[in-house]
Backbone bond lengths (Angstrom), bond angles and torsions (degrees), N, CA, C in turn:
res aa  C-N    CA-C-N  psi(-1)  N-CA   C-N-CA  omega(-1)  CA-C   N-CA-C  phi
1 X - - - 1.448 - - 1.527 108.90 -
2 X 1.390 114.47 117.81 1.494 115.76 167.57 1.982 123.41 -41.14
3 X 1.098 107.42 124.41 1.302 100.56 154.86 1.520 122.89 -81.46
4 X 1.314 131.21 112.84 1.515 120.55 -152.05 1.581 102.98 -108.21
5 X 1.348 117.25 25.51 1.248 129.35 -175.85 2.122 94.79 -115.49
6 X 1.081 103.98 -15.79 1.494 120.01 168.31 1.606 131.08 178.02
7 X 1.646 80.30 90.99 1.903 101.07 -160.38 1.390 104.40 -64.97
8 X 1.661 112.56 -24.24 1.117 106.30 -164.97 1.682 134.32 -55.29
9 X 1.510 75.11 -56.92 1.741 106.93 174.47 1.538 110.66 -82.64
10 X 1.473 121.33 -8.73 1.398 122.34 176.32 1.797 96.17 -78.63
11 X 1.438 95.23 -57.61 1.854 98.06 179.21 1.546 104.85 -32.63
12 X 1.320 95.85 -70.76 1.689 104.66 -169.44 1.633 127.60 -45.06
13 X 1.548 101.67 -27.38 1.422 105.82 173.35 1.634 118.28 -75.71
14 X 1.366 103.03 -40.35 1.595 124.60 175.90 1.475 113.12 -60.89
15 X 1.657 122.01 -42.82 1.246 114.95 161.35 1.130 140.37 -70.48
16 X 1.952 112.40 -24.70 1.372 118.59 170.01 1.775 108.10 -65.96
17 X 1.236 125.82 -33.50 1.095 146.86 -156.62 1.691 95.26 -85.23
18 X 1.000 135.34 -34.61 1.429 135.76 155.03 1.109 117.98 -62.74
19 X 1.491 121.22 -55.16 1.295 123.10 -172.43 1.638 103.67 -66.13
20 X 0.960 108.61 -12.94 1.816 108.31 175.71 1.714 105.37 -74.44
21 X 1.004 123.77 -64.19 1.752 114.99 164.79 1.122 107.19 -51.59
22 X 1.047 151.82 -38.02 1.341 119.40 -179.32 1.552 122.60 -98.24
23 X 1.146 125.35 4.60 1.604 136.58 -171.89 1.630 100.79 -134.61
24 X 1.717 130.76 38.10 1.060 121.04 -167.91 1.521 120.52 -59.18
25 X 1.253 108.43 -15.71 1.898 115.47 175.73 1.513 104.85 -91.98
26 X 0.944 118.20 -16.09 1.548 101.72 163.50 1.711 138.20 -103.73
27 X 1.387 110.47 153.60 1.482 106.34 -157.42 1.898 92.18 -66.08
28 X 1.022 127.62 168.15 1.286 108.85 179.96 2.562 83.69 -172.52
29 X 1.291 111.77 128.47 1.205 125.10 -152.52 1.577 102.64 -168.50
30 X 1.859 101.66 156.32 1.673 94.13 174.56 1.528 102.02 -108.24
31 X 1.239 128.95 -4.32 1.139 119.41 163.37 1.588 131.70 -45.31
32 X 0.939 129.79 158.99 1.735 131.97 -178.27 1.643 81.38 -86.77
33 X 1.159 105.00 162.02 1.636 127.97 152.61 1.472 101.75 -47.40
34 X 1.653 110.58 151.10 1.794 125.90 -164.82 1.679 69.35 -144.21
35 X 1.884 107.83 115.92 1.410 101.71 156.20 1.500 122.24 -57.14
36 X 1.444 102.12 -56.86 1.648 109.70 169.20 1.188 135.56 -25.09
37 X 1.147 112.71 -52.85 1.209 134.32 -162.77 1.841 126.66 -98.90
38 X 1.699 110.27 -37.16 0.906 125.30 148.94 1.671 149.51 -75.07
39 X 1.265 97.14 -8.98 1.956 103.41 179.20 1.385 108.53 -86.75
40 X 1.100 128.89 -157.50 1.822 93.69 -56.36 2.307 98.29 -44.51
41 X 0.823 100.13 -178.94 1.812 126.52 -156.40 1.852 77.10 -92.47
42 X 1.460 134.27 107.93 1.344 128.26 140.13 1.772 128.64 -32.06
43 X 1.895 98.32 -56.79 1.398 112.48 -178.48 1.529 88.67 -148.26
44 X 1.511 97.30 -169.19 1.532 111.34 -155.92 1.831 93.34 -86.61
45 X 1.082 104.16 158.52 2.094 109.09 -171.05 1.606 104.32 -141.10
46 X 1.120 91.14 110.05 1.972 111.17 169.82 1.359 76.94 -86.57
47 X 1.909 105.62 135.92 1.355 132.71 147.94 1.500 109.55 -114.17
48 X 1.695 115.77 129.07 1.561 109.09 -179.42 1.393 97.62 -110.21
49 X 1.568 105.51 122.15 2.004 102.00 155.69 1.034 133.31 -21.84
50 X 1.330 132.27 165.98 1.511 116.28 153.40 1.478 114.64 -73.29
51 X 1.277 105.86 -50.23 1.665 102.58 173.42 1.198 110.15 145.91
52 X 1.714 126.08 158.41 1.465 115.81 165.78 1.677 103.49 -120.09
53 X 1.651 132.37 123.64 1.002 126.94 169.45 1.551 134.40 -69.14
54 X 1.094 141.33 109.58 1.360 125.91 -173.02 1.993 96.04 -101.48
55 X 1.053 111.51 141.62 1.706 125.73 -174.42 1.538 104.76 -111.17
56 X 1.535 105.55 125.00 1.441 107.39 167.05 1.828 115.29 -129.07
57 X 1.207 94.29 128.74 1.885 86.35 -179.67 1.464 108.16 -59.95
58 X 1.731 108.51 173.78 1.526 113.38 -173.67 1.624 81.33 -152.28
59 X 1.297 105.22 147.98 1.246 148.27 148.64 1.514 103.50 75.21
60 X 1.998 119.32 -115.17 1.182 114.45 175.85 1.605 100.08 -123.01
61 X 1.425 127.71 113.44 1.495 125.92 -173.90 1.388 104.77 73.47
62 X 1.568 126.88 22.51 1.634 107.73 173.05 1.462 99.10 77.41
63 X 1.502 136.37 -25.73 1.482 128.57 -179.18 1.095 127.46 -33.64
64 X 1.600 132.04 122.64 1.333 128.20 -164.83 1.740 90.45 -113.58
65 X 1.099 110.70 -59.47 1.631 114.94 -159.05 1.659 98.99 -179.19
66 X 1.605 98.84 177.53 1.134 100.17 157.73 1.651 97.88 -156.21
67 X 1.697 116.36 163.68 1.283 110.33 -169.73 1.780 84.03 -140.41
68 X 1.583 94.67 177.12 1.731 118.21 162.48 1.285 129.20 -88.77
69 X 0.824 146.78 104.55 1.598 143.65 135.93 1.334 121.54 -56.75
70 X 1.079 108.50 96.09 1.746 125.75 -173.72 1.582 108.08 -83.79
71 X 1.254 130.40 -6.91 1.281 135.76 152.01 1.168 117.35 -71.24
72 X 1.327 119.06 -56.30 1.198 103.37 -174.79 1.571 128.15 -118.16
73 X 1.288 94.28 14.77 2.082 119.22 157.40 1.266 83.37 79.12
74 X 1.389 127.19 76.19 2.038 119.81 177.14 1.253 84.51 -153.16
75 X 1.137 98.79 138.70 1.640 126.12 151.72 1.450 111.59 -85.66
76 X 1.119 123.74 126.14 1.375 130.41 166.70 1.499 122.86 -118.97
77 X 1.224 93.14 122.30 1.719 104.54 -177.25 1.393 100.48 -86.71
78 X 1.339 120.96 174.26 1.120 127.29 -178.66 1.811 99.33 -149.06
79 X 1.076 110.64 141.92 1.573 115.65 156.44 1.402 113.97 -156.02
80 X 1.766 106.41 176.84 1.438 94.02 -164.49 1.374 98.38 -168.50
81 X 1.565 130.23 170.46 0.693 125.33 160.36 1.862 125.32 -146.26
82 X 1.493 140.63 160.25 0.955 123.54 -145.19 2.111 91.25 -98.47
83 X 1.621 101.59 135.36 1.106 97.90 -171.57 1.907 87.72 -127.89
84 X 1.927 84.63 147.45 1.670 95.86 -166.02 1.555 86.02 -102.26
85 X 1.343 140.90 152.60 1.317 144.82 170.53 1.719 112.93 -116.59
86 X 1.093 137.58 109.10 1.370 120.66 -169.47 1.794 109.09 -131.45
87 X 1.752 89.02 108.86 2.156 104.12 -162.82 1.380 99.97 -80.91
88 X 0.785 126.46 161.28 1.903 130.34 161.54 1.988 96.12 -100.27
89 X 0.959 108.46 139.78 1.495 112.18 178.03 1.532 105.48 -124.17
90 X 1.053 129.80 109.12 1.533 144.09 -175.73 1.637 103.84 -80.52
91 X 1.434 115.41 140.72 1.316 110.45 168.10 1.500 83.47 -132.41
92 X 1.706 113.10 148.77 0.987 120.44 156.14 1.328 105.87 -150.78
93 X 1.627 118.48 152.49 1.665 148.64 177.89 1.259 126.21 -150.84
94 X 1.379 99.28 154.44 1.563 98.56 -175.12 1.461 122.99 -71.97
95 X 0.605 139.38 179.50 1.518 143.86 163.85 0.998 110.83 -70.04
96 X 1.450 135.48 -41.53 1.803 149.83 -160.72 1.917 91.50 -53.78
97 X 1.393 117.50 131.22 1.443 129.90 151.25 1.551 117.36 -22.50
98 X 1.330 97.47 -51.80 1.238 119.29 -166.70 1.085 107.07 -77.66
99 X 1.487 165.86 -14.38 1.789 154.38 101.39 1.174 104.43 -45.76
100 X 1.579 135.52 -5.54 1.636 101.68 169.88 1.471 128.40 112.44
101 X 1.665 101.46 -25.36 1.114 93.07 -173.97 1.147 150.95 148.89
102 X 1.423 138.62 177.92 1.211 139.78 94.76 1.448 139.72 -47.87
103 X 1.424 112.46 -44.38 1.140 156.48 159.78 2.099 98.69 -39.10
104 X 1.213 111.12 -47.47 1.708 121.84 -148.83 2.371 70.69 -78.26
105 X 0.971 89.96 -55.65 1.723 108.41 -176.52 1.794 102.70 -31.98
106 X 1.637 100.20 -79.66 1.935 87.86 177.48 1.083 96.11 -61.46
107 X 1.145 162.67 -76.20 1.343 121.43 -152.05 0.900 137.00 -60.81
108 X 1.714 152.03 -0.01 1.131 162.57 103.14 1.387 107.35 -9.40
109 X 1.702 124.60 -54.91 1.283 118.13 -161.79 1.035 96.81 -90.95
110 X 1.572 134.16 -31.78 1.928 117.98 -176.79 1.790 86.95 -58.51
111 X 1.313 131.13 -67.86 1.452 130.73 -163.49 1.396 104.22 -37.74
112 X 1.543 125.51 -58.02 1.379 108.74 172.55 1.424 142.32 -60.41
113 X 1.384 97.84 -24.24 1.784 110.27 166.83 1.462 104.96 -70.13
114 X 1.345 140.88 -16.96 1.519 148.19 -171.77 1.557 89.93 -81.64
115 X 0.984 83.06 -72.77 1.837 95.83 -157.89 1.933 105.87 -56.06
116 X 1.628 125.02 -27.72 1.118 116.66 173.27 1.153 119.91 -107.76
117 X 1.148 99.82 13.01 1.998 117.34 152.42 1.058 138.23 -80.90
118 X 1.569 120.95 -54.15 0.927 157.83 178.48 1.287 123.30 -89.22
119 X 1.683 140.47 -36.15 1.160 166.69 151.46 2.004 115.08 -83.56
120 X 1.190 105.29 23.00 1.425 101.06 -161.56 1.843 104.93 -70.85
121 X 1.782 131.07 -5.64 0.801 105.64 -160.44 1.842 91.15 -126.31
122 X 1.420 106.95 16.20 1.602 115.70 -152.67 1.421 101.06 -70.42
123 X 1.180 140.46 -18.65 1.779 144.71 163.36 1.573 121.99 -76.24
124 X 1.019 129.46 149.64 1.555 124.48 -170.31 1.562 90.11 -75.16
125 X 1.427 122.78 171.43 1.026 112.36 -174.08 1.416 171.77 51.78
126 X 1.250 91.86 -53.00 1.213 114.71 150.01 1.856 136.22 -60.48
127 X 1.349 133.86 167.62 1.140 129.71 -176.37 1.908 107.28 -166.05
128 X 1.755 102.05 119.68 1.487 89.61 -172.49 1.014 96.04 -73.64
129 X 1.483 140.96 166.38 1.568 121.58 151.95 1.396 106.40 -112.77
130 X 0.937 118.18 -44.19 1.686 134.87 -178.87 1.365 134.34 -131.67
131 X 1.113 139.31 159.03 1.340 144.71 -155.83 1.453 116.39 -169.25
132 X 1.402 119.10 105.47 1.658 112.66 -169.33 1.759 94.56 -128.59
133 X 1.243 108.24 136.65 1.316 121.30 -154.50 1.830 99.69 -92.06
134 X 1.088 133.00 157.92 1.742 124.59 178.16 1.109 85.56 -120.86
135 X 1.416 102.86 154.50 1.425 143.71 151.48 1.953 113.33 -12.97
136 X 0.787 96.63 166.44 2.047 97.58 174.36 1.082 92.25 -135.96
137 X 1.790 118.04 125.85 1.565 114.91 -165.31 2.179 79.50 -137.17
138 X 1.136 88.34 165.93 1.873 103.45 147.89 1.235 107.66 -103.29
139 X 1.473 88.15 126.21 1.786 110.68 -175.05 1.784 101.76 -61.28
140 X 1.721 116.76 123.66 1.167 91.17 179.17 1.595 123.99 -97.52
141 X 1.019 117.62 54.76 1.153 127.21 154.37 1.281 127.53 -141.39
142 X 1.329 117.65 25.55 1.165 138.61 176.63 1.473 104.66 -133.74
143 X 1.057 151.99 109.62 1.681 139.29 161.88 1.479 127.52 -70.69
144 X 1.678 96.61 -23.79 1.832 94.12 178.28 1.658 112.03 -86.73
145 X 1.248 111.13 -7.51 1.458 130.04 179.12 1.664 132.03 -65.14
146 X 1.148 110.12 135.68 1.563 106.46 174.12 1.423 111.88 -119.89
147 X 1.216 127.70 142.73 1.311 114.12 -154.49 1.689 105.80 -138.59
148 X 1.449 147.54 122.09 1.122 128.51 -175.64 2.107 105.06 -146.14
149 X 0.993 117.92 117.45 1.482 127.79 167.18 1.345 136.32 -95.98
150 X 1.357 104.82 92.63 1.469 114.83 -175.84 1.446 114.94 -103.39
151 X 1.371 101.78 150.90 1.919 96.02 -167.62 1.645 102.77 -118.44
152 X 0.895 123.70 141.94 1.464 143.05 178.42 1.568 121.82 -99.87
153 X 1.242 118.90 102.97 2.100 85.39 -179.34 2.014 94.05 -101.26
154 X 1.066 90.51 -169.23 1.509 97.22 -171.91 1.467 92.95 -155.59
155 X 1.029 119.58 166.54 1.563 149.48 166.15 1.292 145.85 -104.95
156 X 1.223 142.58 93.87 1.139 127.03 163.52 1.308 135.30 -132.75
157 X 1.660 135.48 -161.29 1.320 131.81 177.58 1.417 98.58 -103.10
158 X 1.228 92.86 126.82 1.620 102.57 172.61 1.796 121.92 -85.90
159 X 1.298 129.55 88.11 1.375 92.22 -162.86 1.609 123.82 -117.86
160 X 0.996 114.49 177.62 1.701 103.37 -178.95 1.459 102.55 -147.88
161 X 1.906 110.02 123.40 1.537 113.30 -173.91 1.294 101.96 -90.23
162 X 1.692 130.60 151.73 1.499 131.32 153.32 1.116 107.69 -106.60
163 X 1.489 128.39 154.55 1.282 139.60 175.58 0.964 106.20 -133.69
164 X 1.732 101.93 121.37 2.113 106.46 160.10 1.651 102.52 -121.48
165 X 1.271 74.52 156.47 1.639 79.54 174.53 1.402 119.73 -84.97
166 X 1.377 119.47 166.01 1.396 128.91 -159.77 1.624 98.15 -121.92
167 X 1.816 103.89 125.48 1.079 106.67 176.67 1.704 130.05 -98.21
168 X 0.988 130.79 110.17 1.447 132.66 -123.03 2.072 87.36 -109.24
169 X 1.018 122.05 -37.29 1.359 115.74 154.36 1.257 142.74 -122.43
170 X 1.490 117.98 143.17 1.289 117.08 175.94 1.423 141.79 -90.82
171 X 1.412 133.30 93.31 1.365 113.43 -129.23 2.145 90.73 -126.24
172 X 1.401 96.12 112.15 1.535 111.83 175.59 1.351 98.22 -60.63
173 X 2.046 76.08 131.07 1.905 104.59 162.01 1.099 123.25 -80.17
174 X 1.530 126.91 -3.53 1.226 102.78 -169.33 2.176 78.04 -167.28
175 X 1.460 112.58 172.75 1.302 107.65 167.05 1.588 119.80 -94.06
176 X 1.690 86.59 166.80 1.689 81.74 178.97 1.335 123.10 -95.58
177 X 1.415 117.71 144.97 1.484 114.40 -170.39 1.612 114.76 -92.29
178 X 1.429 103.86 143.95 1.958 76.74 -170.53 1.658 116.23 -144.84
């Protein structure tokens, strides 16, 4: 479920959090790579951005609807607007045979072009739209490293409810003259 008070980082948690069922052998985190802390590389490590939002209005005033709350006598409006989210997704591996690769790399990215092709609507809310795969470089500041950045955007409804209250009687100031 989106937090719509901050879709951004809500998206981002919800997608790392997917990509964890389906990539269970790989390290997968929103942190950037920590030279320190990370070498040598155990297994292969998806890093997700935080993200850049791009905002587009919808309809007339953002108007979504509005409904009742009969509990608590409110009208609630709703509006919204369609927000594009676009992550950078880092793959990195060692060079060693033994992780795979470069090689360990496309296959990660054909799997992600599958899964945000094919699966584009499988999260509540959410929507992959696109997926463009980067290059496979040696990280240059790393030499045993393979390094590749592909960006993803995604989609969703951004929304925001108002509530007024509902005035249930009308009670004359003064009488009527007639």
């Amino acid at each position: 479920m989106i937090d719509h008070n901050s879709p951004v980082i809500s998206c981002r948690d919800d997608l790392i959090a997917f990509l964890k069922t389906r990539f269970d052998y790989l390290d997968i985190r929103e942190s950037y790579i920590n030279v320190d802390q990370d070498f040598p590389l155990k297994k292969t490590l998806i890093t997700v951005s935080k993200g850049k939002p791009i905002v587009k209005n919808i309809g007339f005033d953002n108007y979504l609807g509005e409904s009742y709350d009969e509990i608590n006598e409110e009208i609630i409006e709703t509006k919204g607007k369609e927000l594009s989210i676009f992550y950078d997704l880092h793959i990195w591996n060692n060079k060693s045979p033994k992780f795979g690769g470069e090689k360990e790399i496309e296959r990660i990215q054909e799997q992600l072009q599958s899964i945000f092709e094919f699966e584009s609507d499988v999260l509540d809310d959410i929507t992959f739209f696109s997926f463009k795969e980067g290059d496979i470089v040696e990280d240059p500041f790393k030499e045993e490293l393979f390094h590749s950045r592909c960006r993803l955007e995604v989609r969703i409804l951004w929304k925001r409810e108002f509530k007024y209250e509902v005035i249930n009687e009308i009670i004359p100031h003064a009488d009527l003259l007639e």
